[in-house]
N, CA, C and O of each residue as an XYZ file, in Angstrom:
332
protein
N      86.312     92.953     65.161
C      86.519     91.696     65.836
C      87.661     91.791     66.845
O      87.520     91.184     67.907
N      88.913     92.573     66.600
C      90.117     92.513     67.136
C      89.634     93.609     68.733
O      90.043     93.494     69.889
N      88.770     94.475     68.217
C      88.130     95.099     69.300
C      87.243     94.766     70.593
O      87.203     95.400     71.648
N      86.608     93.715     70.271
C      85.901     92.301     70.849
C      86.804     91.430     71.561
O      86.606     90.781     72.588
N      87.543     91.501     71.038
C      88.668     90.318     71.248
C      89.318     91.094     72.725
O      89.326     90.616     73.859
N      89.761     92.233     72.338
C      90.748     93.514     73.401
C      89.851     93.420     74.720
O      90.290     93.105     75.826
N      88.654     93.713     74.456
C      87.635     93.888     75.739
C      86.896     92.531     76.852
O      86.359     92.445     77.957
N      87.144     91.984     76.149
C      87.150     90.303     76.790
C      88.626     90.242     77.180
O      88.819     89.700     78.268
N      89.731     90.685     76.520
C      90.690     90.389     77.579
C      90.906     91.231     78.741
O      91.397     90.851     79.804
N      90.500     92.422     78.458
C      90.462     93.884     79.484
C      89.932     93.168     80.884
O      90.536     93.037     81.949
N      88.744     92.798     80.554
C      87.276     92.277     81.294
C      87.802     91.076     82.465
O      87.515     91.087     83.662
N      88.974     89.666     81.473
C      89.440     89.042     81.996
C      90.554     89.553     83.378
O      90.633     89.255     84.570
N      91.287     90.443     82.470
C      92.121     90.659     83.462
C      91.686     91.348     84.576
O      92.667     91.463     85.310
N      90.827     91.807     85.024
C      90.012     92.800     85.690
C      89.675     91.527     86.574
O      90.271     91.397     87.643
N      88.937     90.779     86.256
C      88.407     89.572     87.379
C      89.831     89.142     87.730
O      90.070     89.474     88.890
N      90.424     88.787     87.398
C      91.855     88.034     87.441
C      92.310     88.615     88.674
O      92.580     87.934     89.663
N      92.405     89.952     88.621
C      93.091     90.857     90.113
C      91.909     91.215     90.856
O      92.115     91.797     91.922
N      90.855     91.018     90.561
C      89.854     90.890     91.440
C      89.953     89.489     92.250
O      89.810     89.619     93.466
N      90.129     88.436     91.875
C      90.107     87.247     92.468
C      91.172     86.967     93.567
O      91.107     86.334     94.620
N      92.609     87.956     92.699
C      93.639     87.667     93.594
C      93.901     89.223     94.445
O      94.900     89.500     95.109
N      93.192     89.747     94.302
C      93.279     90.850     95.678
C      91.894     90.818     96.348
O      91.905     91.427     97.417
N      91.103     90.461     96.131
C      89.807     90.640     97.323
C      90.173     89.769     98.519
O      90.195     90.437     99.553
N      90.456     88.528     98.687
C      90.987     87.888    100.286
C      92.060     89.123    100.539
O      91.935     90.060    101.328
N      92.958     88.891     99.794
C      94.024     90.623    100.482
C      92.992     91.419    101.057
O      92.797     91.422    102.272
N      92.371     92.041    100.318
C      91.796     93.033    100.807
C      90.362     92.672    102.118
O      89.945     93.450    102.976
N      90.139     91.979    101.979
C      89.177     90.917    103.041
C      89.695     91.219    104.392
O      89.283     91.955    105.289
N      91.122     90.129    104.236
C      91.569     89.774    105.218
C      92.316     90.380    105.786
O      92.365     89.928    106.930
N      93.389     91.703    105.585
C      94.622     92.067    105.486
C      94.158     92.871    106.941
O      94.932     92.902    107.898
N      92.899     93.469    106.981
C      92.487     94.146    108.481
C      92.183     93.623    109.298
O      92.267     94.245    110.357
N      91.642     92.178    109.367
C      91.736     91.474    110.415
C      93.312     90.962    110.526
O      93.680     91.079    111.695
N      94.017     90.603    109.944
C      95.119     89.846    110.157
C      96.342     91.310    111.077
O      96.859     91.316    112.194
N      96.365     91.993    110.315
C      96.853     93.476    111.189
C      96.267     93.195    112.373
O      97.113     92.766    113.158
N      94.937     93.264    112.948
C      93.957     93.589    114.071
C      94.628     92.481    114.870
O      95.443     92.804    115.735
N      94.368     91.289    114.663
C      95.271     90.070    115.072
C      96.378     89.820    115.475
O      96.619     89.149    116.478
N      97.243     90.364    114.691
C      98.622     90.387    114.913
C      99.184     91.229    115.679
O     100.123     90.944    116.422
N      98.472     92.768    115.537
C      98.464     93.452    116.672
C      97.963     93.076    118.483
O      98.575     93.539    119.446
N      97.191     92.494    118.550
C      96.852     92.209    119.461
C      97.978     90.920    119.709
O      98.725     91.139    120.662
N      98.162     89.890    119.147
C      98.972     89.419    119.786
C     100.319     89.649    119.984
O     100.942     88.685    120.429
N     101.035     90.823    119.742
C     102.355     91.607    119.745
C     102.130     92.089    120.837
O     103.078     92.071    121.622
N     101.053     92.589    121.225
C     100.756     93.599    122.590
C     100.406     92.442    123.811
O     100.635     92.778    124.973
N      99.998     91.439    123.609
C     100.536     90.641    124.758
C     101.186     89.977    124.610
O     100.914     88.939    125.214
N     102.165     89.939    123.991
C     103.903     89.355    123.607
C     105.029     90.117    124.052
O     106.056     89.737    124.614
N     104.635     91.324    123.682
C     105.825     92.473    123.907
C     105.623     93.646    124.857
O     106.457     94.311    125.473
N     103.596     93.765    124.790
C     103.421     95.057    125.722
C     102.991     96.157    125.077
O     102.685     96.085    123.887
N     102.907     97.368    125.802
C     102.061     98.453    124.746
C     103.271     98.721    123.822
O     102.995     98.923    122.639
N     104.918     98.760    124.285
C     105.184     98.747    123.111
C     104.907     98.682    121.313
O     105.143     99.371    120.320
N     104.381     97.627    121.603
C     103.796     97.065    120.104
C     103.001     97.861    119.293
O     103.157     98.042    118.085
N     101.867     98.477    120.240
C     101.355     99.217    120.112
C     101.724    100.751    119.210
O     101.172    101.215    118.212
N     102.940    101.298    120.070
C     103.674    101.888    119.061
C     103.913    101.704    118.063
O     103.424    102.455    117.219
N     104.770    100.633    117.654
C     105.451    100.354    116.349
C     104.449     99.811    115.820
O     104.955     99.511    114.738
N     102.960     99.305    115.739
C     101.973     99.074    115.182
C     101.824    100.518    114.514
O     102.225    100.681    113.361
N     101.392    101.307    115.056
C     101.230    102.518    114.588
C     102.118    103.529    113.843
O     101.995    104.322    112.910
N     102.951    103.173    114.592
C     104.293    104.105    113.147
C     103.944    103.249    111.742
O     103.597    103.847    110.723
N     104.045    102.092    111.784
C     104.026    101.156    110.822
C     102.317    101.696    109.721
O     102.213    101.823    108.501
N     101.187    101.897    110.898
C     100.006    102.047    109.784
C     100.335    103.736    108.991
O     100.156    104.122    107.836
N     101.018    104.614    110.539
C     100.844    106.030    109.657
C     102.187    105.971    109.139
O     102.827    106.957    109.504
N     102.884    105.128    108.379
C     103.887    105.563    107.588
C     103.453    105.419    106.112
O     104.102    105.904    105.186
N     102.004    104.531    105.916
C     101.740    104.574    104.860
C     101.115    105.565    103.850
O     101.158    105.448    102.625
N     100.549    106.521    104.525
C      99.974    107.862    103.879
C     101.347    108.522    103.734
O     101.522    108.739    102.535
N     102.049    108.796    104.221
C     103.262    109.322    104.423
C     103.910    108.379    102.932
O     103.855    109.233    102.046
N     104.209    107.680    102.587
C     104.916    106.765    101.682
C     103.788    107.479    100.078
O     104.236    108.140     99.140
N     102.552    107.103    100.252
C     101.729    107.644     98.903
C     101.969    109.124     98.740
O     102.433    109.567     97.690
N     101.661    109.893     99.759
C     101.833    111.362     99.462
C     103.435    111.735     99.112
O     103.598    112.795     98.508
N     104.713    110.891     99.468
C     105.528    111.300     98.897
C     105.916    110.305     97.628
O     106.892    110.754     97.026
N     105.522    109.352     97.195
C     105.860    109.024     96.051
C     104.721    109.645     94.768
O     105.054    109.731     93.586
N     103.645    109.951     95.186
C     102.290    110.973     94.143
C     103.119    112.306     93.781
O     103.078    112.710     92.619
N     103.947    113.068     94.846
C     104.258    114.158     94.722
C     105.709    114.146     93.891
O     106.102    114.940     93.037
N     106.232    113.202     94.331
C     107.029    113.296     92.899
C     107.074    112.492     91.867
O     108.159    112.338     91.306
N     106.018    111.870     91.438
C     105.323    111.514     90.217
C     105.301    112.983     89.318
O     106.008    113.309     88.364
N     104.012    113.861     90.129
C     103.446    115.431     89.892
C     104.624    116.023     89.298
O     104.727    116.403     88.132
N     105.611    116.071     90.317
C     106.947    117.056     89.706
C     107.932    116.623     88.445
O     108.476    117.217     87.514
N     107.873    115.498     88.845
C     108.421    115.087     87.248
C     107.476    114.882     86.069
O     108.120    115.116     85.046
N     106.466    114.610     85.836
C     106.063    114.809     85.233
C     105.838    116.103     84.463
O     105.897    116.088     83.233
N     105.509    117.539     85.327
C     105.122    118.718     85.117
C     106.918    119.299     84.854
O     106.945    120.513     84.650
N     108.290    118.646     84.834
C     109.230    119.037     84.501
C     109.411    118.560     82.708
O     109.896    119.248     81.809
N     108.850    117.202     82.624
C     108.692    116.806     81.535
C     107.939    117.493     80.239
O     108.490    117.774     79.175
N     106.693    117.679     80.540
C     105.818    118.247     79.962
C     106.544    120.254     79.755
O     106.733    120.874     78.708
N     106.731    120.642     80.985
C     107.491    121.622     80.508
C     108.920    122.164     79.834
O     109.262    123.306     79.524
N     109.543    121.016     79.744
C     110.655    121.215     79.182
C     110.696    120.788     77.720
O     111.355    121.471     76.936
N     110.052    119.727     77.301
C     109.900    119.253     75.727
C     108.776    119.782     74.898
O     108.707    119.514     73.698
N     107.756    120.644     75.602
C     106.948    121.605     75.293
C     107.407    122.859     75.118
O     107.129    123.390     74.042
N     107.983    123.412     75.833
C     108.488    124.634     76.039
C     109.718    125.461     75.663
O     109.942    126.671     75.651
N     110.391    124.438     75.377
C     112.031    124.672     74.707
C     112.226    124.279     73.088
O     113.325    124.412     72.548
């Protein structure tokens, strides 16, 4: 029963951040697309730039916070394993 119980809440919470991230995720590329465009006839191609540092800093931000997730972890695992 308590197992029943766990998976209906799993299930819940799952819609729950489904409900409250799908408009995020909907909207978040038009509103960028938007906002970009109106920065660039506000400010000029400027904008344009710092639009773009701004999108490619985000691969840049995951690949260095994943990579040292990896390393600490694999320091963990080898040191309380291994010693």
């Amino acid at each position: 029963m308590l197992q029943l119980v766990n998976f209906f809440a799993n299930d819940c919470q799952r819609l729950f951040e489904l409900m409250y991230l799908l408009p995020m995720c909907l909207g978040g590329p038009l509103l960028v697309i938007a906002s970009t465009i109106y920065c660039i006839n506000y400010i000029g191609p400027w904008a344009l730039v710092g639009s773009l540092v701004m999108l490619l800093y985000y691969p840049y931000q995951v690949r260095t916070t994943t990579t040292h997730y990896y390393y600490y972890y694999y320091y963990y695992y080898y040191y309380y394993y291994y010693n």
